[in-house]
C-alpha positions as CSV (number, residue, x, y, z in Angstrom):
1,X,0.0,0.0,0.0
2,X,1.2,3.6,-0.7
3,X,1.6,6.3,1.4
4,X,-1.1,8.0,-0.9
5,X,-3.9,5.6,0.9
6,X,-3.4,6.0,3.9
7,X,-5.6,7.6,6.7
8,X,-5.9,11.0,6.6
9,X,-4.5,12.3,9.9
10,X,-7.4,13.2,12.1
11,X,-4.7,16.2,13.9
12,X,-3.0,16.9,10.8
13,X,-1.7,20.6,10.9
14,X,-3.5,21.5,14.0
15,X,-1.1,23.7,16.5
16,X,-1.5,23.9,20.1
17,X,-3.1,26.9,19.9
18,X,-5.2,26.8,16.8
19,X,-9.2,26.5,17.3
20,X,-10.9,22.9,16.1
21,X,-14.4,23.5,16.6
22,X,-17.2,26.2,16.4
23,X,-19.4,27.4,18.5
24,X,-22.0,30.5,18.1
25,X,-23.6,31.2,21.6
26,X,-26.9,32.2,20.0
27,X,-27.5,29.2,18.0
28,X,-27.1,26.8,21.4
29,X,-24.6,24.2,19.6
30,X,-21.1,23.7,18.5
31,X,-19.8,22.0,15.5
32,X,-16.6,19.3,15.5
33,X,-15.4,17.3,13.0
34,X,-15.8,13.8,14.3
35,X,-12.2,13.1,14.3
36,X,-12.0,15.7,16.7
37,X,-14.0,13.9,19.7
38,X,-13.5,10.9,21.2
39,X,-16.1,8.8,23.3
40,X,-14.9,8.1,26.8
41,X,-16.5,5.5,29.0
42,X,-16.0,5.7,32.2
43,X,-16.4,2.7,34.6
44,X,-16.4,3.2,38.3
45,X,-15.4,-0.4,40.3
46,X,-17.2,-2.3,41.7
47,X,-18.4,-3.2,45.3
48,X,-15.0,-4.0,47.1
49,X,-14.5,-5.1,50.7
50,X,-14.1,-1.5,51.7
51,X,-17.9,-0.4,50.7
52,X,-19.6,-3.5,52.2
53,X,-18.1,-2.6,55.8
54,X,-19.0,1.1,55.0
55,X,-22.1,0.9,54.4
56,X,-22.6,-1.5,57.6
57,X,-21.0,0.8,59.5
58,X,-23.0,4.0,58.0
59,X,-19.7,6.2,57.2
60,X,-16.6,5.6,56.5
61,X,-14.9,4.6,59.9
62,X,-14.0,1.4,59.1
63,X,-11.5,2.4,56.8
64,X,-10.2,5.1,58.2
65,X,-6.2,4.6,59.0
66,X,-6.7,5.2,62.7
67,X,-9.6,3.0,63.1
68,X,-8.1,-0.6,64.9
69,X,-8.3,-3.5,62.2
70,X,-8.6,-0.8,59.2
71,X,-5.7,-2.2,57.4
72,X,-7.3,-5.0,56.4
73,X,-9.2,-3.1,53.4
74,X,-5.5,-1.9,52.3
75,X,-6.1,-1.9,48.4
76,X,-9.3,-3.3,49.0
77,X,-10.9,-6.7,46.5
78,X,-13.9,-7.7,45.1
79,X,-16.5,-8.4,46.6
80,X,-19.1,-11.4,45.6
81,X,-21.5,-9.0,45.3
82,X,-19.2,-6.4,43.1
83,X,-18.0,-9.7,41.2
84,X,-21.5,-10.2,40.3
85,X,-22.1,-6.7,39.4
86,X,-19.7,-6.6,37.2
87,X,-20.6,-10.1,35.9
88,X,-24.6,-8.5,34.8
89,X,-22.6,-5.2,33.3
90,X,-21.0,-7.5,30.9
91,X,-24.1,-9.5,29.9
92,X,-26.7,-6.5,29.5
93,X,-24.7,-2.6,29.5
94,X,-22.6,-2.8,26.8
95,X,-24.4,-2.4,24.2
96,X,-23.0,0.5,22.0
97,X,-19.9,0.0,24.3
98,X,-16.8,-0.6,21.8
99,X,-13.2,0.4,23.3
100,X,-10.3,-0.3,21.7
101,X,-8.6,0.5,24.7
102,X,-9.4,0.0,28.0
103,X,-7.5,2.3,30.7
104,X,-7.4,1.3,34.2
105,X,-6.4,2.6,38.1
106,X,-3.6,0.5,39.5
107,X,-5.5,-0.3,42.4
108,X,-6.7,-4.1,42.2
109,X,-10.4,-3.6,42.4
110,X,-10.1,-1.4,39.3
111,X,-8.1,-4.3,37.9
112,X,-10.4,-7.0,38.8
113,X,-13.8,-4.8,37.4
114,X,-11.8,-4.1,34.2
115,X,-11.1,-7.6,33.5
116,X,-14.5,-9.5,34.3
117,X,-16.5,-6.5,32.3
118,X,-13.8,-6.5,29.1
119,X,-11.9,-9.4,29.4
120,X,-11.8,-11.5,26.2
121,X,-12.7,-8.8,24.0
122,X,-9.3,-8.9,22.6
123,X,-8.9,-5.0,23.4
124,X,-5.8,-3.7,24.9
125,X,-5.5,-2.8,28.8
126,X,-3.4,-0.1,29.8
127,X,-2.9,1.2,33.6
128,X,-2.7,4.6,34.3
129,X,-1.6,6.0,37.5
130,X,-3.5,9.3,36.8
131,X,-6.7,8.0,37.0
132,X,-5.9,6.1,41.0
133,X,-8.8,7.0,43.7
134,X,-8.1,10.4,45.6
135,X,-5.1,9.0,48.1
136,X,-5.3,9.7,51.7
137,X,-7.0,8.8,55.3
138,X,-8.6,5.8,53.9
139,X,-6.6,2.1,53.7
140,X,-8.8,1.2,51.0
141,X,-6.7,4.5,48.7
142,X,-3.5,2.8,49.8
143,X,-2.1,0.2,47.0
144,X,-0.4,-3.0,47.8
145,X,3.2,-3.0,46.1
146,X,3.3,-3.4,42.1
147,X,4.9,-6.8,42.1
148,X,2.2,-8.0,45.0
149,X,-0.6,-6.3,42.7
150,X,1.1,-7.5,39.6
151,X,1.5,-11.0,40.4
152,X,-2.2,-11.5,41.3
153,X,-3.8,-9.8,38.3
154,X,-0.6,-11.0,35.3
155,X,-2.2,-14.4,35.4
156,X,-6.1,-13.7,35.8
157,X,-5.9,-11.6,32.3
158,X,-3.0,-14.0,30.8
159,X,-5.8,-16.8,31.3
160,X,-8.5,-14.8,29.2
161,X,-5.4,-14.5,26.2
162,X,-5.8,-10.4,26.9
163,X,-2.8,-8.3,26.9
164,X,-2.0,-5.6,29.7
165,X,0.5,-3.1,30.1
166,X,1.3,-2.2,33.9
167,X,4.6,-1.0,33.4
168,X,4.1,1.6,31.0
169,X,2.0,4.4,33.0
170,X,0.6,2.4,35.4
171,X,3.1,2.9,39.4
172,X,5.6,5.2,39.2
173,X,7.2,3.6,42.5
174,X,7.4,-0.1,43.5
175,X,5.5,1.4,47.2
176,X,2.6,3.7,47.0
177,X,4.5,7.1,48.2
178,X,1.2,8.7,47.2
179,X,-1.0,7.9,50.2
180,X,-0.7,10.1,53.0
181,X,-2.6,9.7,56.9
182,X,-4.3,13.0,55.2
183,X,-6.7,13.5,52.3
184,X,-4.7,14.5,48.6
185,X,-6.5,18.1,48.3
186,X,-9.0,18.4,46.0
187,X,-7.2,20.6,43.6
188,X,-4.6,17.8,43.2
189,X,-7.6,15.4,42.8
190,X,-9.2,17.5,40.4
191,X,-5.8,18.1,38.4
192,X,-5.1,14.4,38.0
193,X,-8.7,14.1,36.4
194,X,-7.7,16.9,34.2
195,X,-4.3,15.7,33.2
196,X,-5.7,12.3,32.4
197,X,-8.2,14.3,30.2
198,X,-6.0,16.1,28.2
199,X,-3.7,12.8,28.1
200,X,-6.5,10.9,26.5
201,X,-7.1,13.9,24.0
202,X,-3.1,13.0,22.7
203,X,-4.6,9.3,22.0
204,X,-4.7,7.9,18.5
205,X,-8.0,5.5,19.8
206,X,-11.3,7.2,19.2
207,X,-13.4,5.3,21.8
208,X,-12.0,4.5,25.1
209,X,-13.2,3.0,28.6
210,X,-11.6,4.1,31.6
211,X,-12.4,1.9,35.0
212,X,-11.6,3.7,38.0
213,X,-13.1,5.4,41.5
214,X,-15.9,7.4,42.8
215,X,-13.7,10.1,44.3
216,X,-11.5,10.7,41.3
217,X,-14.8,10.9,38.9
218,X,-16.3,13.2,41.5
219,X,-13.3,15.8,40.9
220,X,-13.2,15.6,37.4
221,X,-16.9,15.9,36.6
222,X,-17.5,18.7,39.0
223,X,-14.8,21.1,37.2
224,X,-17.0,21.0,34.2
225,X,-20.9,21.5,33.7
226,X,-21.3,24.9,35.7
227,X,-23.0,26.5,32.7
228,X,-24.9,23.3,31.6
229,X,-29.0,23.2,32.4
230,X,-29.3,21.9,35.8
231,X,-30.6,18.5,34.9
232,X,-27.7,17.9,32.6
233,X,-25.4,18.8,35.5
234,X,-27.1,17.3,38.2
235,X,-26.7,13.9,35.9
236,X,-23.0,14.9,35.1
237,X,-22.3,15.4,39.0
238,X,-24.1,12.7,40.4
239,X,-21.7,10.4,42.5
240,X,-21.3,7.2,40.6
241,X,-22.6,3.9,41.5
242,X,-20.3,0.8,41.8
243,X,-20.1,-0.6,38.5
244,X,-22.0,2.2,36.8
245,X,-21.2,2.8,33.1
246,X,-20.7,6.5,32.5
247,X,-20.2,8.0,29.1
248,X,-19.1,10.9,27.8
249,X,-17.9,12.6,24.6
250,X,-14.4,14.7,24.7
251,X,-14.1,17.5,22.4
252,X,-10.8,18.1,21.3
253,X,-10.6,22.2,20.9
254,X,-7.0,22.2,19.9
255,X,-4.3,20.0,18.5
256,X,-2.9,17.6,21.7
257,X,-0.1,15.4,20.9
258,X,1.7,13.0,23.0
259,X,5.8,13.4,23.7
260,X,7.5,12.7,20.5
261,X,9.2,14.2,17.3
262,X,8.6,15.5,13.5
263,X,10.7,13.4,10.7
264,X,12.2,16.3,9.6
265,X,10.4,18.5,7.5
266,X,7.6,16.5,7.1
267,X,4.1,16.0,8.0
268,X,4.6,13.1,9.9
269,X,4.7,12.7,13.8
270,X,6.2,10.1,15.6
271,X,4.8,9.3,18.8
272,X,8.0,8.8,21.4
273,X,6.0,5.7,23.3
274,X,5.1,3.0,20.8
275,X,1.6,2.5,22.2
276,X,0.6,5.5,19.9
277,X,1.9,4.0,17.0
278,X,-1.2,3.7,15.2
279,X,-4.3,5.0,13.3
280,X,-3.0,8.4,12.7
281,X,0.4,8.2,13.9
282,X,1.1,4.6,12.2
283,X,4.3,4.3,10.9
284,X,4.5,5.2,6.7
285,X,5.0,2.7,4.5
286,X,8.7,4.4,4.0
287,X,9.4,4.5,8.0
288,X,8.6,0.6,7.8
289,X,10.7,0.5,4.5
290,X,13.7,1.6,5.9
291,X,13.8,-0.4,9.5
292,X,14.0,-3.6,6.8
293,X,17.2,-1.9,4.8
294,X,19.3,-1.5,8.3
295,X,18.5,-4.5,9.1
296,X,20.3,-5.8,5.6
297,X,22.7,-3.4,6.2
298,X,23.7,-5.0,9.6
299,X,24.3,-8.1,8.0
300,X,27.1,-6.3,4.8
C-alpha cells in the first residue's frame, strides 16, 4: 500500500493553539469534525470489601487509617457482590460500548472490574496511575506494592489470552509514596482528572473506557458542567454507583499530541512511546521500509 492511501490524519496541521471547533452562543450548539471527539467510557469499580463494611458501618470509619483492624481493606478486592455486578454489566450494559482501549487505576479492584466486564474482547488494557482514587485517610486508597498487585492480576488476564500493560504508565514507584494519613486536596484530585483528560485527547483511539473510582470521577466531573442546564449537571455530578457505566464525549478544541518528534520537514509525527503507533500516527510505508534496509545493512 502507498503512502497516498493511507488515513488521513485526524490532527494533521492542527497547532497547540489553533481553534478545532465552532461554537455560536446564540445558535445553542457547536460544531466538530468527528475526528475531533473521542467517546470516553467511564467505569467506576465495583463493590470492594471497603464499601460492604461502610455501608454496615454508616460512614466511613472502618476504613479510616486510625480506626483498629482498618488495614485489612488496604487496596481493598472484590466483593461477591461487586464480582456479580460486574458479571450483569457484561451480559446486558454494553451495548453500544466498543473500546479499543481500556484504561485502568492501578488499584486491584479497578483491575479485577476491568477484566471480568472487558476481558476476552481482545482489546488492549493499559494502567494509568492518573486516573488512581483520591489518596489519603482511607486504607482502602493505599495500593499494595506493584509486584504484589502484579503477580495477582498478570495471570487472571494471561488466562483470558488479553494483553496488559502495567509497566508503561501504570506505578511510578514499586511502594505507593502517594497515600498520606491526610486527604490528597481536591485541587490535586481534580488536576489528575484533568491531566488524564488532556492525556486521553493526545490518544490515536477514538473510543476509550476508563475503569476507575468514585472520588477521582467526583473531581473531574465537577470542574466542568457549571454553565450546563441543571438537569444535565445534576446527571454529570451525580456520585457514581459501583459498576455504573458513564459516558461521555471529549471534544478536542486544539491540537494535543503526546511526547515525541517531527521526521524532519515532514508532516509526519512520531509518537515517542510505541503505544501511539497507530491510526493516525502509524508508521509510513517508508518509515517501515527503511527499518527492513538497516537490518540488511547490519548483515554487509
Amino acid at each position: 500500500m502507498s503512502d497516498d492511501n493511507r488515513e488521513e490524519s485526524p490532527f494533521a496541521n492542527i497547532g497547540k493553539d489553533d481553534s478545532a471547533f465552532s461554537h455560536v452562543p446564540e445558535h445553542g450548539f457547536s460544531l466538530f469534525l468527528a475526528n475531533r471527539s473521542k467517546t470516553i467510557h467511564f467505569v467506576r469499580h465495583a463493590e470492594g470489601t471497603h464499601n460492604e463494611a461502610n455501608t454496615a458501618y454508616g460512614d466511613d470509619t472502618p476504613c479510616t487509617f486510625s480506626t483498629p483492624g482498618s488495614w485489612r481493606y488496604m487496596d481493598a478486592r472484590l466483593t461477591d457482590k461487586g464480582i456479580d455486578q460486574c458479571v450483569q454489566v457484561r451480559r446486558s450494559q454494553l451495548k453500544g460500548v466498543k473500546p479499543e482501549l481500556i484504561i485502568v487505576s492501578p488499584f486491584t479492584r479497578t483491575l479485577q472490574t476491568a477484566h471480568i466486564i472487558f476481558g476476552g474482547s481482545h482489546v488492549p488494557f493499559m494502567v494509568h496511575h492518573l486516573c488512581q482514587e483520591r489518596y489519603g485517610l482511607f486504607t482502602c486508597d493505599k495500593k499494595r506494592t506493584k509486584t504484589e498487585i502484579v503477580a495477582d492480576m498478570a495471570p487472571v488476564y494471561a488466562a483470558t489470552g488479553d494483553t496488559i500493560n502495567f509497566d508503561s504508565f501504570g506505578y511510578p514507584t514499586e511502594d505507593d509514596q502517594m497515600w498520606k494519613e491526610t486527604r490528597e486536596p481536591d485541587d490535586d484530585c481534580t488536576g489528575r482528572g484533568i491531566a488524564m483528560m488532556q492525556w486521553l485527547a493526545t490518544r490515536p483511539e477514538n473510543e476509550i473506557a476508563v475503569v476507575t473510582h468514585s472520588s477521582w470521577l467526583k473531581h473531574l466531573f465537577r470542574a466542568f458542567g457549571e454553565t450546563i442546564h441543571q438537569k444535565d449537571k445534576a446527571t454529570l455530578h451525580k456520585l457514581a454507583a459501583n459498576a455504573e457505566v458513564r459516558s461521555i464525549t471529549l471534544a478536542c478544541h486544539k491540537g494535543f499530541y503526546p511526547p515525541g518528534e517531527w521526521d524532519g520537514d515532514t508532516d509526519v509525527f512520531i509518537p515517542e512511546h510505541v503505544s501511539f503507533r497507530k491510526g493516525k500516527w502509524a508508521c509510513t510505508d517508508d518509515q517501515i521500509a527503511e527499518k527492513h534496509k538497516l537490518v540488511r545493512k547490519g548483515n554487509e
